[in-house]
N, C-alpha and C positions, 0 to 999 in steps of 0.2 A: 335253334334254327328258327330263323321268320319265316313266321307262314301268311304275312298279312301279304296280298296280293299285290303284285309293281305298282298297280298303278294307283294304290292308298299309301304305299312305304314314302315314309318322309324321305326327299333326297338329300336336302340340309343344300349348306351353303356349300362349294369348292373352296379347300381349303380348310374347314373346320372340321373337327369331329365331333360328332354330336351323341360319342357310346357313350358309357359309361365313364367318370372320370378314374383317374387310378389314385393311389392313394398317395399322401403326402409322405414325402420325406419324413423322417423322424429329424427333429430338431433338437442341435447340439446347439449350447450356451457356453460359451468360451467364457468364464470366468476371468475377467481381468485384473493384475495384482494391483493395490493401493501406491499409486503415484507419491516415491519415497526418494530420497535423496542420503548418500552417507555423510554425515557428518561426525569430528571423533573417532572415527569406525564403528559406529553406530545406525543404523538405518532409521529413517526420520520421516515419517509420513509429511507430505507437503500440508495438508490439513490442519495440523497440530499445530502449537500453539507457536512451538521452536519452527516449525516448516513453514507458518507463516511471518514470523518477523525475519526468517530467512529468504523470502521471497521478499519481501521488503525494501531490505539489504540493496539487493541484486536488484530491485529495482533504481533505488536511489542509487547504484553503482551506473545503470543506463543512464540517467540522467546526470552522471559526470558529476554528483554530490557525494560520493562512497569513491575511495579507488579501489582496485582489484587488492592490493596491498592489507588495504585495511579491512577487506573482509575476509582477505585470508588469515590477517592476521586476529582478528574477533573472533571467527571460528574455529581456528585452529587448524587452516587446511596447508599443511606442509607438504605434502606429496604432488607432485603433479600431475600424479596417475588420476587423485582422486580428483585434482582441479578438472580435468579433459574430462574426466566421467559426468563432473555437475555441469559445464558447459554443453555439451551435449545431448543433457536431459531432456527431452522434447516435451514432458510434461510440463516440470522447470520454464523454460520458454516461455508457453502459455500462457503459466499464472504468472510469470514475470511480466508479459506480455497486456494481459489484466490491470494488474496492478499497477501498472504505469500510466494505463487510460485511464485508471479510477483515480489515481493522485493528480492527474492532467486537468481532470472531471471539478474537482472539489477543491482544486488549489491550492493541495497542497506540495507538489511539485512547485509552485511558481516559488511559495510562499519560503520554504529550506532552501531552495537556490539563491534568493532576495537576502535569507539571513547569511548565509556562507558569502558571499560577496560584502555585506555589511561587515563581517569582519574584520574587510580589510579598510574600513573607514577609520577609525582611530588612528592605527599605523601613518596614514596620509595626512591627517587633521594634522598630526605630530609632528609631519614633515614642515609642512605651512605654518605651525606656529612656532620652530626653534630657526625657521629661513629667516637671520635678520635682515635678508635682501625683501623680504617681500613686502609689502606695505601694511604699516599697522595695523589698519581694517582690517583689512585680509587674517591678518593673526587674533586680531579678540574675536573675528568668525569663527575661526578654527577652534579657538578657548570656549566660547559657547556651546558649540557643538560638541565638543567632549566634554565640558559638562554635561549637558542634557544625556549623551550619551550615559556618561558616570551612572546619571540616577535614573535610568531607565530601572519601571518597577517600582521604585521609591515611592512614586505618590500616593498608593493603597496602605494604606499602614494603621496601625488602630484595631478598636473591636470590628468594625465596620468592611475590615478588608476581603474574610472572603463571608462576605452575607450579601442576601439577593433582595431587593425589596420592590415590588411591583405596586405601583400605584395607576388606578384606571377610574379616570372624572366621568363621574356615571351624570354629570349637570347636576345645577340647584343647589349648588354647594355639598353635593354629596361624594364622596370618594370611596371606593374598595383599596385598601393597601391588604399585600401579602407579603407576609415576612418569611423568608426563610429560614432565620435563627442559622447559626452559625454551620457552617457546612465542614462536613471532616475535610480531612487532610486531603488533598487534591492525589490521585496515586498514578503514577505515568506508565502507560499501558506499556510501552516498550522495556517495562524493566525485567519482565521475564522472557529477557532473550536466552542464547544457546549461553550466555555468562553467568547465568541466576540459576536458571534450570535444570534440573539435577534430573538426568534419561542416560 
């Protein structure tokens, strides 16, 4: 009971209460499970090394360089139950989502769409240079260009191919060179897809 007299009792604002506060809620943490996709019939964290060059995939499938086909057919997804389940992975989405801005980002989107379309230049070069309607310029262009194509690569060859040498003219005839000595084998990060990788 207040016994402090009306006219010293705080009245407070209308609308607020100014007693005591009451106690909080006890606070539950819903645990969420790790964002995994099946593949094989195996469940696949999208993190992993297989969950990301699967998001990969399915990215280069949005950009119309992968078809649905072929990444069913690289991963092995025969069922259609299990196709419906990974399209509507809304996690999946996301990082696909991601990953398409980051390959948009860095170029390399433009860069596998430029070489898949280059494919089809030799096929065309071939047409123009066996057309004996066309005019002979037109066909030794065509012959050059599939040359050059042919030895695309070709030019690096030797001790020298894959070695780094940095040279920096410090003036006065002075120069810093840095050699990097022969470098290992170049090793392509894509090669342990869901094909290599043994889960």
């Amino acid at each position: 009971m207040d016994n402090t007299p009306p006219q010293r009792r705080y009245a407070g604002v209308p609308g607020f209460d100014v007693g005591d506060d009451p106690p909080p809620p006890p606070t539950t943490r819903v645990t969420k499970p790790v964002d995994a996709i099946t593949l094989r019939g195996v469940r696949v964290p999208l993190n992993s090394d297989v969950g990301s060059v699967f998001t990969q995939d399915c990215a280069r499938n949005r950009e119309r360089i992968f078809s649905d086909a072929q990444i069913r057919e690289k991963y092995e997804i025969s069922s259609d139950a299990d196709w419906n389940e990974i399209i509507k992975n809304k996690p999946l989405r996301l990082a696909i989502n991601s990953e398409c801005e980051r390959r948009m980002l860095n170029g390399d989107a433009s860069r596998e769409a430029a070489a898949k379309q280059f494919t089809k230049a030799p096929e065309v070069l071939g047409k123009i240079l066996e057309n004996e309607q066309n005019s002979p310029r037109h066909r030794i262009e065509a012959a050059k260009e599939l040359r050059a194509t042919a030895h695309t690569g070709a030019e690096k060859t030797g001790p020298d191919a894959d070695r780094v040498i940095i040279t920096i003219n410090l003036g006065g005839d002075e120069k810093l060179v840095v050699d990097s000595g022969p470098l290992p084998p170049r090793r392509n990060k894509e090669a342990s897809d869901a094909e290599t990788d043994q889960w």
